[in-house]
ZALUMTI-442268 format. One record per atom (N, C-alpha, C, O): z negated, x, y negated; residue number from 1. Coordinates in steps of 0.05 Angstrom, whole numbers, always signed. Atoms other than C-alpha are relative to their C-alpha. Example, Ala and Ser with C-alpha at 12.3 -4.5 7.8 and 13.67 -1.06 7.14 Angstrom:
REM ZALUMTI-442268
torke Z +0, X +18, Y +24, nr 1;
torke Z -156, X +246, Y +90, nr 1;
torke Z +0, X +18, Y -24, nr 1;
torke Z -13, X +39, Y -24, nr 1;
torke Z +1, X -16, Y +24, nr 2;
torke Z -143, X +273, Y +21, nr 2;
torke Z -14, X -15, Y -22, nr 2;
torke Z -18, X -5, Y -44, nr 2;
END
This chain:
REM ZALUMTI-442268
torke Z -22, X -19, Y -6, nr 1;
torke Z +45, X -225, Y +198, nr 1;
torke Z -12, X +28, Y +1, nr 1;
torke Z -27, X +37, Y -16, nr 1;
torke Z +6, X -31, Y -4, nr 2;
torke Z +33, X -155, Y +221, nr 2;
torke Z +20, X +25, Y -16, nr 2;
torke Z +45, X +23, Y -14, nr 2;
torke Z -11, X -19, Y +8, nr 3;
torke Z +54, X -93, Y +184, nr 3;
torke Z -8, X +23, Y +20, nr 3;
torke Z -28, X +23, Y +34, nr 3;
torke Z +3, X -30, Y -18, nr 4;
torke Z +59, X -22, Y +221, nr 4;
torke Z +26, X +12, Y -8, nr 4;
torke Z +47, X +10, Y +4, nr 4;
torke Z -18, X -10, Y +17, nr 5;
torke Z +92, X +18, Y +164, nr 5;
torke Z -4, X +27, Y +9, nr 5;
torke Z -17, X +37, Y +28, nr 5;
torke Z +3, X -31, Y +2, nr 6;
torke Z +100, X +87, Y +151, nr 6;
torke Z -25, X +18, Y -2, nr 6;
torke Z -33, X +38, Y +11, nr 6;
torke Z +25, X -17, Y +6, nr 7;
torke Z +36, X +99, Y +113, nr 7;
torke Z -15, X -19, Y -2, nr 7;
torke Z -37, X -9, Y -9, nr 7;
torke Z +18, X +18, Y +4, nr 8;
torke Z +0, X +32, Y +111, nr 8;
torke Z +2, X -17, Y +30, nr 8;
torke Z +24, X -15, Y +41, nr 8;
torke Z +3, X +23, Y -17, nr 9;
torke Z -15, X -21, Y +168, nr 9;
torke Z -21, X -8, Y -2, nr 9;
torke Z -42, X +3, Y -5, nr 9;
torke Z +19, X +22, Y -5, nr 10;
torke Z -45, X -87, Y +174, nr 10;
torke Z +5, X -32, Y +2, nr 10;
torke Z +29, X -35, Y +6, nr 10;
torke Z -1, X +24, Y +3, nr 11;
torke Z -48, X -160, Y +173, nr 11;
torke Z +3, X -15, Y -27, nr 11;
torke Z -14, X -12, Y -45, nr 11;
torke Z -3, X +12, Y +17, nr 12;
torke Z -19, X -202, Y +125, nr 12;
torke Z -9, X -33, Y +3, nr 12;
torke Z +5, X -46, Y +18, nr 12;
torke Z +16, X +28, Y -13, nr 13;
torke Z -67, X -277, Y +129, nr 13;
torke Z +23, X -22, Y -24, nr 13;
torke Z +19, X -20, Y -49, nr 13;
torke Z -19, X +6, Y +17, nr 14;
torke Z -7, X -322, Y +97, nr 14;
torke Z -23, X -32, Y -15, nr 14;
torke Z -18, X -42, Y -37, nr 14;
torke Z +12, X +24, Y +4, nr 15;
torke Z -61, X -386, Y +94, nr 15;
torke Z -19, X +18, Y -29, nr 15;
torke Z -13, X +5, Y -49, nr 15;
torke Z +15, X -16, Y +26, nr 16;
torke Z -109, X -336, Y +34, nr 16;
torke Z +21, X +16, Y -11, nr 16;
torke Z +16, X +21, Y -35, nr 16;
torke Z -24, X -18, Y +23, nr 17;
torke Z -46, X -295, Y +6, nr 17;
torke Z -3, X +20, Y +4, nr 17;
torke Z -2, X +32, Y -18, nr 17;
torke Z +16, X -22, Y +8, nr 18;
torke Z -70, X -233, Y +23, nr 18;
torke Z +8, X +16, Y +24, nr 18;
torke Z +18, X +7, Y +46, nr 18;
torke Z -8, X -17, Y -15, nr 19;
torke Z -59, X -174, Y +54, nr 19;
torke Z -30, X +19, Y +12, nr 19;
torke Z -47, X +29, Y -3, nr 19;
torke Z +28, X -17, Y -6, nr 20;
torke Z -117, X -138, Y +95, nr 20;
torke Z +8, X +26, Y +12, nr 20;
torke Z +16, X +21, Y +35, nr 20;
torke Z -2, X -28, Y -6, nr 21;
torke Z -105, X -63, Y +109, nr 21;
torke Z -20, X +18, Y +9, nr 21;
torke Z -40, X +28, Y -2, nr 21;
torke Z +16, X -16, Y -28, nr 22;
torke Z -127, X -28, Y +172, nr 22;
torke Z +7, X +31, Y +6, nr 22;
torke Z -6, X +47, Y +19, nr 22;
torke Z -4, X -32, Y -5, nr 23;
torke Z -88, X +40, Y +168, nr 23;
torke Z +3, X +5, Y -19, nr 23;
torke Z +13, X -12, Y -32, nr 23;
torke Z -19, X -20, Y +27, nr 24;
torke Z -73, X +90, Y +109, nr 24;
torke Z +0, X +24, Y +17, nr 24;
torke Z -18, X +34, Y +30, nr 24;
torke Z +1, X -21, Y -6, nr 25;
torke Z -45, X +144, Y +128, nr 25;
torke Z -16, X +18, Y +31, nr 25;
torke Z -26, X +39, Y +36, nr 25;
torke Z +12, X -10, Y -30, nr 26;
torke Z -66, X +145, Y +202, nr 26;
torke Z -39, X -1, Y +4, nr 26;
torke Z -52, X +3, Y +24, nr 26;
torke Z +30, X -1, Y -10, nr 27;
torke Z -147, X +137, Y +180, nr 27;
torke Z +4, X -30, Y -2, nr 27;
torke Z +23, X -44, Y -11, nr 27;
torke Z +9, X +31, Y +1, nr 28;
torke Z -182, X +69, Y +191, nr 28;
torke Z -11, X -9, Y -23, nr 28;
torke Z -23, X +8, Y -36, nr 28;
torke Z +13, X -3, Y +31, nr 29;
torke Z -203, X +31, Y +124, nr 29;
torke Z -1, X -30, Y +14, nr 29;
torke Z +2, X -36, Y +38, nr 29;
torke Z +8, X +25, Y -6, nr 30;
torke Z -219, X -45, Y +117, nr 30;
torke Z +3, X -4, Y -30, nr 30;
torke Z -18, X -5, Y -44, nr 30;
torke Z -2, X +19, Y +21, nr 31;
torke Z -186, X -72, Y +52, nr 31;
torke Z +16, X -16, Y -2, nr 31;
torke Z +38, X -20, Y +10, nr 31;
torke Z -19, X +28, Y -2, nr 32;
torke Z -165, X -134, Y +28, nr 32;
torke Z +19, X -4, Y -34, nr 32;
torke Z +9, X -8, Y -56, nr 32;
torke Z +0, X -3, Y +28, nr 33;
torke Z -110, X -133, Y -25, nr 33;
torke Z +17, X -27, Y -9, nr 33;
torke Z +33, X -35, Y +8, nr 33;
torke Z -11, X +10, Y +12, nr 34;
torke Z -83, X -186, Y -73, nr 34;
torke Z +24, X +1, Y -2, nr 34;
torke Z +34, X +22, Y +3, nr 34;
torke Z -30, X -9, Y +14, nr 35;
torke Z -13, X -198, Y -96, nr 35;
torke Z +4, X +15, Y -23, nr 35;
torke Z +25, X +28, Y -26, nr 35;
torke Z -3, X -14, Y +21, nr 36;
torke Z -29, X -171, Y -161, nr 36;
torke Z -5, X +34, Y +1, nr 36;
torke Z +4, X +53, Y -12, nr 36;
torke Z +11, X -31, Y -8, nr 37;
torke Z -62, X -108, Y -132, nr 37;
torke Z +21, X +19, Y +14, nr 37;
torke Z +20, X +43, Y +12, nr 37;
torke Z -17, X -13, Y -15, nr 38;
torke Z -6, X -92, Y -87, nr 38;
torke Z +23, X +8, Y -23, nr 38;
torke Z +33, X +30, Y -25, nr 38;
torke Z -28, X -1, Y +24, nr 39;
torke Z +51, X -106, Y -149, nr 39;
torke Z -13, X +20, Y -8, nr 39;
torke Z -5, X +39, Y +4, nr 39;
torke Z +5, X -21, Y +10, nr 40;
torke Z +9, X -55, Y -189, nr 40;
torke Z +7, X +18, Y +11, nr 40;
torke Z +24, X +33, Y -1, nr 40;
torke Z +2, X -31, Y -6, nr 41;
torke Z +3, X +1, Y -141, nr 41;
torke Z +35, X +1, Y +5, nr 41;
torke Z +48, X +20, Y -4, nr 41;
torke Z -30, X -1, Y +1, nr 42;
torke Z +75, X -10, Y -128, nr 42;
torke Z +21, X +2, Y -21, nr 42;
torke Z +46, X +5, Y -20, nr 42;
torke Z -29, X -9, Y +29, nr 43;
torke Z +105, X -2, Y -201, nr 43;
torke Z -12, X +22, Y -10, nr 43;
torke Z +2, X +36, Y -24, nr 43;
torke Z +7, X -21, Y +13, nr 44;
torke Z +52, X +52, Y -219, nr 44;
torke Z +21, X +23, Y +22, nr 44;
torke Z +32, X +42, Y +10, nr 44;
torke Z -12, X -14, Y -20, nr 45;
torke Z +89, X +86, Y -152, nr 45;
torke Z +25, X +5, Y -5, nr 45;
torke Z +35, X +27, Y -3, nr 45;
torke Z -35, X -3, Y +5, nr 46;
torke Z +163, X +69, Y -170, nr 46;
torke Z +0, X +26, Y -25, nr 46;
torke Z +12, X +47, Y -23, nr 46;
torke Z -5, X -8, Y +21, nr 47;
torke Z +149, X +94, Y -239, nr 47;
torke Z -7, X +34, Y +1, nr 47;
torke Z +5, X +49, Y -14, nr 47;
torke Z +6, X -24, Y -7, nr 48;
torke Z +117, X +162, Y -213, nr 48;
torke Z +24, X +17, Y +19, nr 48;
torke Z +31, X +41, Y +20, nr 48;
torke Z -13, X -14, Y -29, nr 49;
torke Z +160, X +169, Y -150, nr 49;
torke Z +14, X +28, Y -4, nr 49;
torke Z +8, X +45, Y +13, nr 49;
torke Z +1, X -22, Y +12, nr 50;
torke Z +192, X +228, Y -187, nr 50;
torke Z -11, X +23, Y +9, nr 50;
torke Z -4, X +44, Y +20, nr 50;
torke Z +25, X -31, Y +3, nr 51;
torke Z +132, X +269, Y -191, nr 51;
torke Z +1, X +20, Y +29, nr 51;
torke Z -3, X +15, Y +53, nr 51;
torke Z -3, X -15, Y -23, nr 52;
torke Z +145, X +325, Y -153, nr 52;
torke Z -19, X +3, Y +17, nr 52;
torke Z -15, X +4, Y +41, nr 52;
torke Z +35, X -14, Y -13, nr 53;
torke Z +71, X +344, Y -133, nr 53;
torke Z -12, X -25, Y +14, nr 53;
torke Z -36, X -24, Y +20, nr 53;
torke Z +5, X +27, Y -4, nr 54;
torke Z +70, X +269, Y -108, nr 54;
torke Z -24, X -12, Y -17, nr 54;
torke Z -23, X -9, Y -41, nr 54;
torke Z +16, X +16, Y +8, nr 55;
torke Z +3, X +225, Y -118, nr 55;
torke Z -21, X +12, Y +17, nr 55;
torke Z -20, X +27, Y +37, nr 55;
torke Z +25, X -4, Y -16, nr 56;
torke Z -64, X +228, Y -99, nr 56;
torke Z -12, X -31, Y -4, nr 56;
torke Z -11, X -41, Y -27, nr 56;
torke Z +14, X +26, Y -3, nr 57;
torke Z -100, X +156, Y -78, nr 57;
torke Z -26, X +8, Y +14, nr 57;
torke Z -28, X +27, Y +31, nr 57;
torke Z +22, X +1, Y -16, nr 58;
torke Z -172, X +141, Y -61, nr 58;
torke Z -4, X -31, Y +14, nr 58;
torke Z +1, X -54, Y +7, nr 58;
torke Z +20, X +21, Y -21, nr 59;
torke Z -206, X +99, Y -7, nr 59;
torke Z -26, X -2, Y -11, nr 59;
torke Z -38, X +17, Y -21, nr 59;
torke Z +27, X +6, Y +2, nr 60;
torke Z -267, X +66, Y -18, nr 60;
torke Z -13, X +14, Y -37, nr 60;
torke Z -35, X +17, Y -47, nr 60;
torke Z +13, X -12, Y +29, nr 61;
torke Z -265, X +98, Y -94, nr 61;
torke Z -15, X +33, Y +11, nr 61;
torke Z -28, X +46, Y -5, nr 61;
torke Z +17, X -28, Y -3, nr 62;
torke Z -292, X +168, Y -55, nr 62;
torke Z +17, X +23, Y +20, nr 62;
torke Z +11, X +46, Y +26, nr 62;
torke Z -17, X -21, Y -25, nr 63;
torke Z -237, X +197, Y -4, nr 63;
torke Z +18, X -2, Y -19, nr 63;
torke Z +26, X -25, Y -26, nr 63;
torke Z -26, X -12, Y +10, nr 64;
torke Z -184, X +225, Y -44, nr 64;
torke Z +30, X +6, Y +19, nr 64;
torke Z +25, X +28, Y +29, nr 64;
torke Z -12, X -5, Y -10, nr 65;
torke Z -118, X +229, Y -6, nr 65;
torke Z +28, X -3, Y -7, nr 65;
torke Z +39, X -22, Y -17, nr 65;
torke Z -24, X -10, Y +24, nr 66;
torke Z -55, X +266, Y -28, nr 66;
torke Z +23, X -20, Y +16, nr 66;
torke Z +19, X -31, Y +37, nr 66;
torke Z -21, X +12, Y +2, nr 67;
torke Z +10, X +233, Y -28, nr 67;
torke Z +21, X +25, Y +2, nr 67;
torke Z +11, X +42, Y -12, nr 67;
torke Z -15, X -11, Y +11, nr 68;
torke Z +74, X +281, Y -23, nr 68;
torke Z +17, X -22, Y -7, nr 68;
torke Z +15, X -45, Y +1, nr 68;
torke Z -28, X +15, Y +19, nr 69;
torke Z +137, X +256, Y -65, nr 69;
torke Z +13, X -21, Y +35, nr 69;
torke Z +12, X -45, Y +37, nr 69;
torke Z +1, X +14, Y -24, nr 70;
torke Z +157, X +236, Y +12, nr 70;
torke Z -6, X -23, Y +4, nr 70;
torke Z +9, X -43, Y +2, nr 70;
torke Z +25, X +18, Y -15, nr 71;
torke Z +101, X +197, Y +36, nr 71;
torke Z +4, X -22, Y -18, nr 71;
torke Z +7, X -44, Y -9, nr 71;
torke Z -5, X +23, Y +21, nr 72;
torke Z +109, X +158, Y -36, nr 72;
torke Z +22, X -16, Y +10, nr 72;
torke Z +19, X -38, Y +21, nr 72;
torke Z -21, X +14, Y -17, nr 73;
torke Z +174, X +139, Y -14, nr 73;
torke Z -8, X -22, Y +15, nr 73;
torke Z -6, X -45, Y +7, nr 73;
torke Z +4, X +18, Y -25, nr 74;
torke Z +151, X +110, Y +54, nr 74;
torke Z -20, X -20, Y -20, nr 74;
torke Z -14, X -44, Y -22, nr 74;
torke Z +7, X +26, Y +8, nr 75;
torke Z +101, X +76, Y +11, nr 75;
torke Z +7, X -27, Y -11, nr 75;
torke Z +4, X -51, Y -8, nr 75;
torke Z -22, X +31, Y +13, nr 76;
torke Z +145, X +39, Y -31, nr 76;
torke Z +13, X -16, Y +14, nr 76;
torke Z +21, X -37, Y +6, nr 76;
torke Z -13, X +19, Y -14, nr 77;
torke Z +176, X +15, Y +22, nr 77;
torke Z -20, X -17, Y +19, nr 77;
torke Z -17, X -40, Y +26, nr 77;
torke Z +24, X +10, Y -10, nr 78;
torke Z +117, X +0, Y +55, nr 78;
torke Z -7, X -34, Y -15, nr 78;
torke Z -4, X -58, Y -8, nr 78;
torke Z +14, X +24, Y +16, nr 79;
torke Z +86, X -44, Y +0, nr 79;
torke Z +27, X -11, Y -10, nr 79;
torke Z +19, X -27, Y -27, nr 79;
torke Z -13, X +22, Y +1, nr 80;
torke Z +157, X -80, Y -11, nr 80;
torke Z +5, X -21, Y +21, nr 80;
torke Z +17, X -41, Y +14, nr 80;
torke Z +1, X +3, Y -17, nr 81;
torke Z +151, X -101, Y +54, nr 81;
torke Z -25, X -24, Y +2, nr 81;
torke Z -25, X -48, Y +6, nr 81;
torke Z +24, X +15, Y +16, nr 82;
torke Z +82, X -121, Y +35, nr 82;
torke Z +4, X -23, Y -18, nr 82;
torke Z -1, X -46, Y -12, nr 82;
torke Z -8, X +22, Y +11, nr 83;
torke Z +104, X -159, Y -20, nr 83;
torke Z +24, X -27, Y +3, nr 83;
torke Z +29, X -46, Y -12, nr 83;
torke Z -17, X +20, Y -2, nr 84;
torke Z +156, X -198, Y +7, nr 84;
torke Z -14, X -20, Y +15, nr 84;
torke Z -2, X -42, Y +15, nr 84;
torke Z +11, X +23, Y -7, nr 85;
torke Z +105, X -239, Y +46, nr 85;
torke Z -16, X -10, Y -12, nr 85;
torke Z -28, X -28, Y -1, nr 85;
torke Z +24, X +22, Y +27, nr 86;
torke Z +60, X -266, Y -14, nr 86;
torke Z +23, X -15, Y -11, nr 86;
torke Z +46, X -10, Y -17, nr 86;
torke Z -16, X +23, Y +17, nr 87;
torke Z +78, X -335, Y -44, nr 87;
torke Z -6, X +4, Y -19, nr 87;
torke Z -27, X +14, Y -25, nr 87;
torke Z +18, X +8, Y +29, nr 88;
torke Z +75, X -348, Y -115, nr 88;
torke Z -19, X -11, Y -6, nr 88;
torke Z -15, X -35, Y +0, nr 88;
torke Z +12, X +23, Y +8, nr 89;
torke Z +23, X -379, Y -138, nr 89;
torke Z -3, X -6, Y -30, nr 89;
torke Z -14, X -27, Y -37, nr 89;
END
């Protein structure tokens, strides 16, 4: 299944569980994330969404890239979107 969200797009491979992510934020990246990895960044997000000054996330552990309170938004909706195509396992 294809995503082409707000602030994330990519391929979800339903046969490995997994989500592989090709856009953030309009640059190109190449990661592959878990169900568990996605639930995380998605409740550390709810639980922030608040924060006025938004978030800051990195790529690759070395590109820093800010979040406004906004953009968080679109994320969350992003990655529920995300999570509604992972099975349990």
């Amino acid at each position: 299944m294809r995503l082409n969200g707000n602030i994330i797009g990519g391929e979800f491979d339903a046969a490995l569980n997994e989500f592989s992510m090709e856009t953030f934020k309009h640059l190109e990246t190449q990661s592959t994330m878990k169900q568990n990895q996605v639930t995380n960044l998605y409740e550390y997000l709810l639980k922030h969404k608040h924060d006025e000054d938004g978030q800051v996330l990195t790529l690759y552990d070395q590109l820093p890239l800010r979040l406004t309170q906004d953009e968080v938004y679109q994320l969350l909706e992003d990655l529920e979107k995300v999570r509604s195509f992972y099975r349990d396992e």
